[in-house]
Biopython code that builds the backbone (N, CA, C, O; Angstrom):
import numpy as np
from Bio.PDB.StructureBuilder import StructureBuilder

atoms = [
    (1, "UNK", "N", (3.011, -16.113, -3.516)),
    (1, "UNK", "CA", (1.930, -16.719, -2.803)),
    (1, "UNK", "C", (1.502, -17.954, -3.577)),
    (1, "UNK", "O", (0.695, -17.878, -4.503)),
    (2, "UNK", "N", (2.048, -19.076, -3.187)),
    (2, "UNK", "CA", (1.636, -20.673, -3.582)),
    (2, "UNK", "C", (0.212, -20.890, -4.189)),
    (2, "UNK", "O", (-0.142, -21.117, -5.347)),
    (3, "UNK", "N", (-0.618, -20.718, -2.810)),
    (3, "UNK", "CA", (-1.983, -21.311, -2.416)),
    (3, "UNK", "C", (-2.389, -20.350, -1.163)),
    (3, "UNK", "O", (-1.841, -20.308, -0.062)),
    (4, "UNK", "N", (-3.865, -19.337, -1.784)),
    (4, "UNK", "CA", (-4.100, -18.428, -0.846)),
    (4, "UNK", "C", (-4.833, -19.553, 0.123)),
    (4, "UNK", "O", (-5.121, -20.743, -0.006)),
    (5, "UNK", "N", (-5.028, -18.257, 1.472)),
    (5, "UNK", "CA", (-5.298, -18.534, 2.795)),
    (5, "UNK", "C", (-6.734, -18.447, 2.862)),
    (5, "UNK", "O", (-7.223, -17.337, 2.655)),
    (6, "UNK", "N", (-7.501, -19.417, 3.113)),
    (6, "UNK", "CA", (-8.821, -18.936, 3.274)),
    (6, "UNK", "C", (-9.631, -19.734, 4.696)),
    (6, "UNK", "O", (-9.558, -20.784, 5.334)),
    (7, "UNK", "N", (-10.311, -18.628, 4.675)),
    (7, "UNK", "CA", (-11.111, -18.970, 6.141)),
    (7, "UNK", "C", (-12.661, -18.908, 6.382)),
    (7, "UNK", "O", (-12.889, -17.707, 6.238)),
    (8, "UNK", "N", (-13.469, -19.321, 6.575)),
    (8, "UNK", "CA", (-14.409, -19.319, 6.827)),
    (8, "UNK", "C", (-15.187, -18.378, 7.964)),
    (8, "UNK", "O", (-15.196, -18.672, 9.160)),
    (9, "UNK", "N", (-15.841, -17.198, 7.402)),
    (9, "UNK", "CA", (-16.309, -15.803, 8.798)),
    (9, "UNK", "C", (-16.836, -16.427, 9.618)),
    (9, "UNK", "O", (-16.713, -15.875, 10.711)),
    (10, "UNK", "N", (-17.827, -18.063, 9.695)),
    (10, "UNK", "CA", (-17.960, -18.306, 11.006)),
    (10, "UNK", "C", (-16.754, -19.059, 12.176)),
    (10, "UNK", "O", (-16.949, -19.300, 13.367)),
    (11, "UNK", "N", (-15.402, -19.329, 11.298)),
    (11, "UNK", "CA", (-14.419, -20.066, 12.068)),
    (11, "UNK", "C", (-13.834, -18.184, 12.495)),
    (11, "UNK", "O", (-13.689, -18.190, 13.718)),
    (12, "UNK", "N", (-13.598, -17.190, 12.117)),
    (12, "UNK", "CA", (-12.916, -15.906, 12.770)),
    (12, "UNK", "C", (-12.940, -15.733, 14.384)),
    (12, "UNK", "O", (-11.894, -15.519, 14.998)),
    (13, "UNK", "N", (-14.099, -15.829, 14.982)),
    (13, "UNK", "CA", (-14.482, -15.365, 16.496)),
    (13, "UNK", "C", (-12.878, -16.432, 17.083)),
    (13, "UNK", "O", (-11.888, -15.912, 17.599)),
    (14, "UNK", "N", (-13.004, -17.618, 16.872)),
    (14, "UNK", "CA", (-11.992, -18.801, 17.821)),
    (14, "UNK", "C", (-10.571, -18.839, 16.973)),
    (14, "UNK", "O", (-9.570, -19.477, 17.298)),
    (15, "UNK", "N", (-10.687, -18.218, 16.111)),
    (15, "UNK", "CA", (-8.949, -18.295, 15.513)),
    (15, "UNK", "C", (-8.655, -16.898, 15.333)),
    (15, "UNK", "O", (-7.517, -16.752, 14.889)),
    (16, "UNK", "N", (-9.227, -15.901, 15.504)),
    (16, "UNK", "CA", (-9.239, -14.544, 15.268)),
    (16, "UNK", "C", (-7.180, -14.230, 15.835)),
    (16, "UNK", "O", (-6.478, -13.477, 15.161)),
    (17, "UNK", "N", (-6.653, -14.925, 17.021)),
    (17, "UNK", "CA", (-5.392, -14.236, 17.436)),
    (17, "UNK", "C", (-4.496, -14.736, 16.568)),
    (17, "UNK", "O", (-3.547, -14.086, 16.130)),
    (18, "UNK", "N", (-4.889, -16.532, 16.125)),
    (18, "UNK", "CA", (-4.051, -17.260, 15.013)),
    (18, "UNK", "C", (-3.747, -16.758, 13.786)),
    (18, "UNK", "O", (-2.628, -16.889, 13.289)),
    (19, "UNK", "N", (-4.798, -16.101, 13.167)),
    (19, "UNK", "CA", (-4.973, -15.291, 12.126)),
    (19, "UNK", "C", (-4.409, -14.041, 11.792)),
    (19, "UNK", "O", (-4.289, -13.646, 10.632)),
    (20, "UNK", "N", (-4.056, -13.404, 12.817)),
    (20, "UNK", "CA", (-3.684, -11.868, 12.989)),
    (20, "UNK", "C", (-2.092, -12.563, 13.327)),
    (20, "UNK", "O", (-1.214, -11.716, 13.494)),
    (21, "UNK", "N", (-1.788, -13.590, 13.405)),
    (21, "UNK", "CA", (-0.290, -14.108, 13.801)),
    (21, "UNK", "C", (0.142, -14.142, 12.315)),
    (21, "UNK", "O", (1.023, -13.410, 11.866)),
    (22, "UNK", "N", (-0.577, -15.090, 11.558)),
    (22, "UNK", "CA", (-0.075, -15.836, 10.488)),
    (22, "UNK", "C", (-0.099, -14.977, 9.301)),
    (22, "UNK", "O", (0.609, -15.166, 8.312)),
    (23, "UNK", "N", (-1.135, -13.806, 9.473)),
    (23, "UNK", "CA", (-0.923, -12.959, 7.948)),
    (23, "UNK", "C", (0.206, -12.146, 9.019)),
    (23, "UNK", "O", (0.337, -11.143, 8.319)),
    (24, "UNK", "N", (0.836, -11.959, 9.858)),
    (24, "UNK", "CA", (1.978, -10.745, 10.170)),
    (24, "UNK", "C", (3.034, -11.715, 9.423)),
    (24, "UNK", "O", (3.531, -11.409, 8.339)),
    (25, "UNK", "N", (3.393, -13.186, 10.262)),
    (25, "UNK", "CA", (4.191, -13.238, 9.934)),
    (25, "UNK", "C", (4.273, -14.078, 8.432)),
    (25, "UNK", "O", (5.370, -14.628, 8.342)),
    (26, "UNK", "N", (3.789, -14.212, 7.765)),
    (26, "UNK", "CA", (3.517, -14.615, 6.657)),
    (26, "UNK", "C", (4.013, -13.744, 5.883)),
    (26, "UNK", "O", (5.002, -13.953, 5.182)),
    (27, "UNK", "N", (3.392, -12.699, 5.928)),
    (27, "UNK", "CA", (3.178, -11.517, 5.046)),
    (27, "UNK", "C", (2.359, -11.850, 3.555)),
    (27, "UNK", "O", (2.803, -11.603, 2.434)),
    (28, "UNK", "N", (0.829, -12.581, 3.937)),
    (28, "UNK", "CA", (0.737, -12.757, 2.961)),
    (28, "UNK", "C", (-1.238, -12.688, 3.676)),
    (28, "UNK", "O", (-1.628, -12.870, 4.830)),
    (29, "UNK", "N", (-2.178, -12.307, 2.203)),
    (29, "UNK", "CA", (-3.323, -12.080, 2.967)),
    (29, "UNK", "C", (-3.903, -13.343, 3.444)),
    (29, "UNK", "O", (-3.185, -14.333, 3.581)),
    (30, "UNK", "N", (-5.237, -13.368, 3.720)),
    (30, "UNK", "CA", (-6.108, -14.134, 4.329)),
    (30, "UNK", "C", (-7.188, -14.199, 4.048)),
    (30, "UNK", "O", (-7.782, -13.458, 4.832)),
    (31, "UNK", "N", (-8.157, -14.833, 3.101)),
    (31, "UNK", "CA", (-9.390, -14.651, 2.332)),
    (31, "UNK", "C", (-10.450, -14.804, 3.263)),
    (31, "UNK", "O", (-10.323, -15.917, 3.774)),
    (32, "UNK", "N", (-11.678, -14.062, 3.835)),
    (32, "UNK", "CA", (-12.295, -14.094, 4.585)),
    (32, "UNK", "C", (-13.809, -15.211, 3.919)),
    (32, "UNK", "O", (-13.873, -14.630, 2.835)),
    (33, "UNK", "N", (-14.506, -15.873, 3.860)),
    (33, "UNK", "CA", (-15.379, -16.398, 2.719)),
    (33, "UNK", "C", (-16.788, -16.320, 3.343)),
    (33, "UNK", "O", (-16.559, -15.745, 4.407)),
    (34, "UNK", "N", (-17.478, -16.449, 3.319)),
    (34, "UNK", "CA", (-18.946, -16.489, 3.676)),
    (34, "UNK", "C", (-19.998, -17.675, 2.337)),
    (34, "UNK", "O", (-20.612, -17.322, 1.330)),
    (35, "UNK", "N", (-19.876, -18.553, 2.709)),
    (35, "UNK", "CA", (-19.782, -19.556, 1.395)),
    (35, "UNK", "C", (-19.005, -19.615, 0.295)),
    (35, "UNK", "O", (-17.840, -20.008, 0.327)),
    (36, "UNK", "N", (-19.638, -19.207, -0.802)),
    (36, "UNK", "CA", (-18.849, -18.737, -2.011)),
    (36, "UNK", "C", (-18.294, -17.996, -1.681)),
    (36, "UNK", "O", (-17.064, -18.044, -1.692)),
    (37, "UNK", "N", (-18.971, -17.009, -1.253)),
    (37, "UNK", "CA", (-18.491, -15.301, -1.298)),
    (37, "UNK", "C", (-17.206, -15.008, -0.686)),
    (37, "UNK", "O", (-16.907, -15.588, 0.358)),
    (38, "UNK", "N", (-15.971, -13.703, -1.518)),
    (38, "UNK", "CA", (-15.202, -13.588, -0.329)),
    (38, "UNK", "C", (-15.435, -11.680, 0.065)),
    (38, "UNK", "O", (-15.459, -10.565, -0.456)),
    (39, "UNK", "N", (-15.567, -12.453, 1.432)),
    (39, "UNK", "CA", (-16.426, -10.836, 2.584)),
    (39, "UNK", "C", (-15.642, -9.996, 2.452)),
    (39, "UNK", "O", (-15.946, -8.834, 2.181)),
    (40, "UNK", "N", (-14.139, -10.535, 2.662)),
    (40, "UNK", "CA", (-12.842, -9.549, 3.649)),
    (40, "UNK", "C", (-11.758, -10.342, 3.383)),
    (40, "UNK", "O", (-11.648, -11.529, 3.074)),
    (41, "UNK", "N", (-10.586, -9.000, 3.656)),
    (41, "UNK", "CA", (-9.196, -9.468, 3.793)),
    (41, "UNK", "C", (-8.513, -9.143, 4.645)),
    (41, "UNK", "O", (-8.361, -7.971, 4.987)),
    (42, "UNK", "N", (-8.018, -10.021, 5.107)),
    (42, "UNK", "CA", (-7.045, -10.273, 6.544)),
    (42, "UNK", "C", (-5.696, -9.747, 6.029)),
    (42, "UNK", "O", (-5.229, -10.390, 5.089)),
    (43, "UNK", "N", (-4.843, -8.488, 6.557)),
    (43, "UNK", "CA", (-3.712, -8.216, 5.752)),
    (43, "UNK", "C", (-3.047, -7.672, 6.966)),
    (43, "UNK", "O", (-3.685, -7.177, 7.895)),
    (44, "UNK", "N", (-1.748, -7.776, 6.940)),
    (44, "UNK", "CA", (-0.607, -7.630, 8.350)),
    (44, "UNK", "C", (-0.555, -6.036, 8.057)),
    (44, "UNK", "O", (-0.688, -5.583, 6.920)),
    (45, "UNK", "N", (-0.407, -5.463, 8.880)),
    (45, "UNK", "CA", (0.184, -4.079, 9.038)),
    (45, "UNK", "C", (0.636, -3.810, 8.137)),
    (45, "UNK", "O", (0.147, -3.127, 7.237)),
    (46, "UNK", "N", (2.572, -4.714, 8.240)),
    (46, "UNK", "CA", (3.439, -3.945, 6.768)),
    (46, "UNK", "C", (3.041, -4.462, 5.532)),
    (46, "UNK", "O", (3.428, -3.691, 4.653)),
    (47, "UNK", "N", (2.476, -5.366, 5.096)),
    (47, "UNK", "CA", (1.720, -5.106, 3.895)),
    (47, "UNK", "C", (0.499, -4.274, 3.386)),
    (47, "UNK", "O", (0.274, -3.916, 2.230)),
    (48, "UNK", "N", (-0.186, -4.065, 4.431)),
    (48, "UNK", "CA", (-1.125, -2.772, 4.035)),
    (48, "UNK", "C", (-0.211, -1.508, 3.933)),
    (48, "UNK", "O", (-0.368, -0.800, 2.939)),
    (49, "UNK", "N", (0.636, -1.187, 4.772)),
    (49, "UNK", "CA", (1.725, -0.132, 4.422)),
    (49, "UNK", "C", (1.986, -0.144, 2.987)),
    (49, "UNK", "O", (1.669, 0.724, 2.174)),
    (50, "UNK", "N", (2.827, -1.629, 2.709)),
    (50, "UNK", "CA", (3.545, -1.474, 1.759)),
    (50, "UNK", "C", (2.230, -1.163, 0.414)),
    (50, "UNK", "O", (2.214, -0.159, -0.298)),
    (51, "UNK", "N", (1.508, -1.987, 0.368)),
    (51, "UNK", "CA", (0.114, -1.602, -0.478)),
    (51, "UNK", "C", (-0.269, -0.016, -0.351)),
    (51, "UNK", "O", (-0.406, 0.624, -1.394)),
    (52, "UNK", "N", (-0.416, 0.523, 0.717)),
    (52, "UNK", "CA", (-0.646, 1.735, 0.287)),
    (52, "UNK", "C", (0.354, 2.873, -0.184)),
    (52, "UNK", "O", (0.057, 3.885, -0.819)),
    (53, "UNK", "N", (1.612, 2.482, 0.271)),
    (53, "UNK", "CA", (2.023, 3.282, -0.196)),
    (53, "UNK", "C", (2.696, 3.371, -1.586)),
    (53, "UNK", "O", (3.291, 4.365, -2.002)),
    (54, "UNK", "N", (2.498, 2.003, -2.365)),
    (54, "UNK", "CA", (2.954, 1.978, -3.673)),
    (54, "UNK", "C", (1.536, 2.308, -4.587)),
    (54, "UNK", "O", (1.586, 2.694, -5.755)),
    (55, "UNK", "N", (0.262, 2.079, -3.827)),
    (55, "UNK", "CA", (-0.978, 3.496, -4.600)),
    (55, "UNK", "C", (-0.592, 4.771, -4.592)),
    (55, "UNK", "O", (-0.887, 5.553, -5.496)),
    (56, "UNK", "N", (0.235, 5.140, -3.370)),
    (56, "UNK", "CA", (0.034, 6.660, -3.584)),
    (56, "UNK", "C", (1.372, 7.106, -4.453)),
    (56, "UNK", "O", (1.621, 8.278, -4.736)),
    (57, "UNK", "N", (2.050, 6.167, -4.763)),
    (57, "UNK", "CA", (3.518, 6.255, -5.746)),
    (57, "UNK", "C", (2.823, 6.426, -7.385)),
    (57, "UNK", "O", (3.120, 7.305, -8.194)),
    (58, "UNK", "N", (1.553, 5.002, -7.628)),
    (58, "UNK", "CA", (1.285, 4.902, -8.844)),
    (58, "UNK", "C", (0.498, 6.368, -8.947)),
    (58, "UNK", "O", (0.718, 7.174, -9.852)),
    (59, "UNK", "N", (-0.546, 6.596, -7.769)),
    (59, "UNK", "CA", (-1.533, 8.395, -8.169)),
    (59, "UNK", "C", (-0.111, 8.987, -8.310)),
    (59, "UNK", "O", (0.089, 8.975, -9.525)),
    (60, "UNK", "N", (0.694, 9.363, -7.859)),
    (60, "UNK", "CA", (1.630, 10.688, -8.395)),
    (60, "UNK", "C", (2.099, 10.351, -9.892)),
    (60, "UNK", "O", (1.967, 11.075, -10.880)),
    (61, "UNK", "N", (2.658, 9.121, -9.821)),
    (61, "UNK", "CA", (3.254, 8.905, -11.445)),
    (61, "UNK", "C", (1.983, 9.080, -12.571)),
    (61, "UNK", "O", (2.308, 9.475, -13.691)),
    (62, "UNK", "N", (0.586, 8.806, -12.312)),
    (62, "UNK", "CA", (-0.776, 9.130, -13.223)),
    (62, "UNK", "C", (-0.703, 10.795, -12.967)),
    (62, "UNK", "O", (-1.049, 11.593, -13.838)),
    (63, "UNK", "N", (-0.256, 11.156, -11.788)),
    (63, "UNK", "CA", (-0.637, 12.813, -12.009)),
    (63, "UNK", "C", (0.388, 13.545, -12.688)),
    (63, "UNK", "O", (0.225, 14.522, -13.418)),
    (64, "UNK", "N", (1.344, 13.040, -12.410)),
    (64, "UNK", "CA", (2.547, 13.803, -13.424)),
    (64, "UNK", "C", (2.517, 13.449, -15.098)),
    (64, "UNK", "O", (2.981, 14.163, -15.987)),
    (65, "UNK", "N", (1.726, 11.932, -15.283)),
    (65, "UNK", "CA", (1.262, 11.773, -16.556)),
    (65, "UNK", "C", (0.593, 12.922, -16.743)),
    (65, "UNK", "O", (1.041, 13.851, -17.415)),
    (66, "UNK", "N", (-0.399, 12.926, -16.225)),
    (66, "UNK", "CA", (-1.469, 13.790, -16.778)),
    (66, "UNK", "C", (-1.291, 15.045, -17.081)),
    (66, "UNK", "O", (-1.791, 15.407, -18.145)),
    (67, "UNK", "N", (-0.637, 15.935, -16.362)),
    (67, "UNK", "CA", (0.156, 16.908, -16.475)),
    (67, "UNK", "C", (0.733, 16.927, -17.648)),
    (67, "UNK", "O", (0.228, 17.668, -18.491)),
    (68, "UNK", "N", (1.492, 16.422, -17.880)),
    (68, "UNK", "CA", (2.731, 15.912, -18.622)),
    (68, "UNK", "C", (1.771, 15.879, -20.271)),
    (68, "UNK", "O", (1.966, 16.595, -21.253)),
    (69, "UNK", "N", (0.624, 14.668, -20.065)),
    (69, "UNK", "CA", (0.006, 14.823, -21.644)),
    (69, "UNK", "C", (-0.846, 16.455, -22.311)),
    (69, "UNK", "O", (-0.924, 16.958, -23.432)),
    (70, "UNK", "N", (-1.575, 17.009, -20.356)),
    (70, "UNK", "CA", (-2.418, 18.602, -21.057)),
    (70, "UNK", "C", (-1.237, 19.197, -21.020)),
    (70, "UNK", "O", (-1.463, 20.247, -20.419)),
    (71, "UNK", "N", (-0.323, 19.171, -21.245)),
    (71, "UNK", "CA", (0.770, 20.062, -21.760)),
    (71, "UNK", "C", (0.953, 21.208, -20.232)),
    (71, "UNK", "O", (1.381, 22.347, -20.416)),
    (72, "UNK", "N", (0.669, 20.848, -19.156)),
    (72, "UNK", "CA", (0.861, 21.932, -18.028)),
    (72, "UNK", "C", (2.477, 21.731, -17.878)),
    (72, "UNK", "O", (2.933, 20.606, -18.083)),
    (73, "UNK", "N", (3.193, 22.615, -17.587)),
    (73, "UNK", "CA", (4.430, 22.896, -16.737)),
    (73, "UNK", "C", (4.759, 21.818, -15.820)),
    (73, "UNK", "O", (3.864, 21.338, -15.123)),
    (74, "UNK", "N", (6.018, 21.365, -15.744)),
    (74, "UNK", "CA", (6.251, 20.648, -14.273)),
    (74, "UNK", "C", (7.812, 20.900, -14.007)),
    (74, "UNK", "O", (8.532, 21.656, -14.659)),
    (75, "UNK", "N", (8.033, 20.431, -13.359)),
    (75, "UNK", "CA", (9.073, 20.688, -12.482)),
    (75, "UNK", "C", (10.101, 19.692, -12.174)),
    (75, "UNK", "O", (9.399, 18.751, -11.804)),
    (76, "UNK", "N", (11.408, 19.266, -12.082)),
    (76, "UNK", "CA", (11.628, 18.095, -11.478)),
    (76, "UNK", "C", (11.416, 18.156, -9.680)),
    (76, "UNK", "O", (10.793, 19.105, -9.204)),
    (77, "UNK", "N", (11.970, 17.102, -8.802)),
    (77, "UNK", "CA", (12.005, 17.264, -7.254)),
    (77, "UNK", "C", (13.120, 18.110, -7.019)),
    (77, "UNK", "O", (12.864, 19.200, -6.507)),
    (78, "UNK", "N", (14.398, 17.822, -7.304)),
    (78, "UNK", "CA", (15.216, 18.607, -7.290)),
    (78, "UNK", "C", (14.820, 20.215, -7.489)),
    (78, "UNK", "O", (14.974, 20.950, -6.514)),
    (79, "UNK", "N", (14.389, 20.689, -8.551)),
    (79, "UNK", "CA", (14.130, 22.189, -8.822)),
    (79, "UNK", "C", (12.833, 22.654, -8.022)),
    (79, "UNK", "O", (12.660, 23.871, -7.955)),
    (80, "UNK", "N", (11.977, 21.887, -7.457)),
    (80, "UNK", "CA", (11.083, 22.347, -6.337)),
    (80, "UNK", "C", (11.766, 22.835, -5.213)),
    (80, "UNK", "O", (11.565, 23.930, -4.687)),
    (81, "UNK", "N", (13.256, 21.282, -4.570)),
    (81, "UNK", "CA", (13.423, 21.848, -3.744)),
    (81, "UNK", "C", (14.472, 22.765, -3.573)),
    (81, "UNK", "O", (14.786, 23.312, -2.516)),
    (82, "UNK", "N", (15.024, 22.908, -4.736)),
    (82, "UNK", "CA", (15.912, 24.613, -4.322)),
    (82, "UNK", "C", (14.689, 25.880, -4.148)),
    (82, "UNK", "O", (14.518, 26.761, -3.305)),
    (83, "UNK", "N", (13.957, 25.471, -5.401)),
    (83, "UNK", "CA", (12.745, 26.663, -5.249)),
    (83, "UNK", "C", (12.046, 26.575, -3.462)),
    (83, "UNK", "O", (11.839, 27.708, -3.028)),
    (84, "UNK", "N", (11.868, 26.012, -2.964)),
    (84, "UNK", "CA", (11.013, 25.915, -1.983)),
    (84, "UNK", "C", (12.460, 26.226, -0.782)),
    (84, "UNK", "O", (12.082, 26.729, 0.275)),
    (85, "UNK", "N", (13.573, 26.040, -0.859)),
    (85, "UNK", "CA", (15.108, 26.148, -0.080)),
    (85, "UNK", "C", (14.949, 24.896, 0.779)),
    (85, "UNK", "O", (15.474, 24.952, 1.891)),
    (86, "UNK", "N", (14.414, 23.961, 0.496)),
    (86, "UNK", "CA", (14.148, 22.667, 1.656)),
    (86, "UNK", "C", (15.732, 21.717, 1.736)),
    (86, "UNK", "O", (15.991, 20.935, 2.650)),
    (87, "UNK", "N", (16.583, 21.992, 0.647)),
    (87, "UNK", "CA", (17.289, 20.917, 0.510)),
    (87, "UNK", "C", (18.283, 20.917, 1.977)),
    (87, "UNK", "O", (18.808, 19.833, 2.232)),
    (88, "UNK", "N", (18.543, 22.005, 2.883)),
    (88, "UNK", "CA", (18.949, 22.136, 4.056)),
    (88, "UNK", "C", (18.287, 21.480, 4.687)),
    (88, "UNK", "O", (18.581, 20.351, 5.080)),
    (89, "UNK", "N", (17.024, 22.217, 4.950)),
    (89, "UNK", "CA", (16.091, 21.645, 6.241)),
    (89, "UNK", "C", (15.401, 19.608, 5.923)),
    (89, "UNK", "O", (14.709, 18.938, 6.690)),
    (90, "UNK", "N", (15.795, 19.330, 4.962)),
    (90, "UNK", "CA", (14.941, 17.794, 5.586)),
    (90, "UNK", "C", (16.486, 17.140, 4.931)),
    (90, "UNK", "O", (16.598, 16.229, 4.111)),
    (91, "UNK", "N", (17.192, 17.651, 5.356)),
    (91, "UNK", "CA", (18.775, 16.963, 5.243)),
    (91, "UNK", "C", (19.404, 16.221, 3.662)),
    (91, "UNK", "O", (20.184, 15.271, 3.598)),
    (92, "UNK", "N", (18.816, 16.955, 2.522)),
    (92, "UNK", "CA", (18.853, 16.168, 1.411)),
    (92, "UNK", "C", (20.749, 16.407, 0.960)),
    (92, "UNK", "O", (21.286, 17.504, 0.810)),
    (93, "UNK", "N", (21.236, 15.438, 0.867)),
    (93, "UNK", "CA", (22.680, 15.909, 0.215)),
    (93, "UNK", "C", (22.908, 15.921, -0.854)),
    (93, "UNK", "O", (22.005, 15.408, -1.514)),
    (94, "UNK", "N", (24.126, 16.447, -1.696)),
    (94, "UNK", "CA", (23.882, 16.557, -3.096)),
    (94, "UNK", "C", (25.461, 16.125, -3.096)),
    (94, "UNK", "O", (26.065, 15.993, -4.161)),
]
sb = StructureBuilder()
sb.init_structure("model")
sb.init_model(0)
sb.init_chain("A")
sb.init_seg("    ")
for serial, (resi, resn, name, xyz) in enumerate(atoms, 1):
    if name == "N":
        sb.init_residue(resn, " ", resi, " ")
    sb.init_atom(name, np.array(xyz, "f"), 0.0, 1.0, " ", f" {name:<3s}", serial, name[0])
structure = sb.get_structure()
């Protein structure tokens, strides 16, 4: 990202469809401002995807830390899923 996108909340109401065009196909956000201030962020679908789902990647890798430092038990994925017999049912091959 060069040079972020910024917009002014009273220009949103008349560019509101332009906006929802340019962060999709951009893929990049959209700073919402209210003078100084910034209100909001304008973000396309697959980047909020992709944003959330690399939080819920970093919480598992902090929870398996954590685990991992109070000394609890863990498991790899593999040995869950023989334990659990899933490796049939969600098609995993080996």
């Amino acid at each position: 990202m060069d040079e972020r996108q910024v917009i002014a909340m009273s220009d949103i109401p008349a560019r509101l469809r332009a906006l929802i065009e340019a962060v999709h196909l951009r893929d990049e956000p959209c700073f919402v401002v209210d003078g100084q201030n910034v209100r909001a962020v304008l973000l396309g679908a697959e980047a909020y995807d992709a944003l959330i789902e690399r939080l819920e990647d970093l919480e598992d890798s902090l929870s398996i830390l954590e685990a991992h430092e109070s000394g609890e038990p863990t498991r790899s994925l593999d040995e869950y899923l023989r334990e659990q017999g899933a490796t049939q049912d969600i098609g995993v091959s080996r």
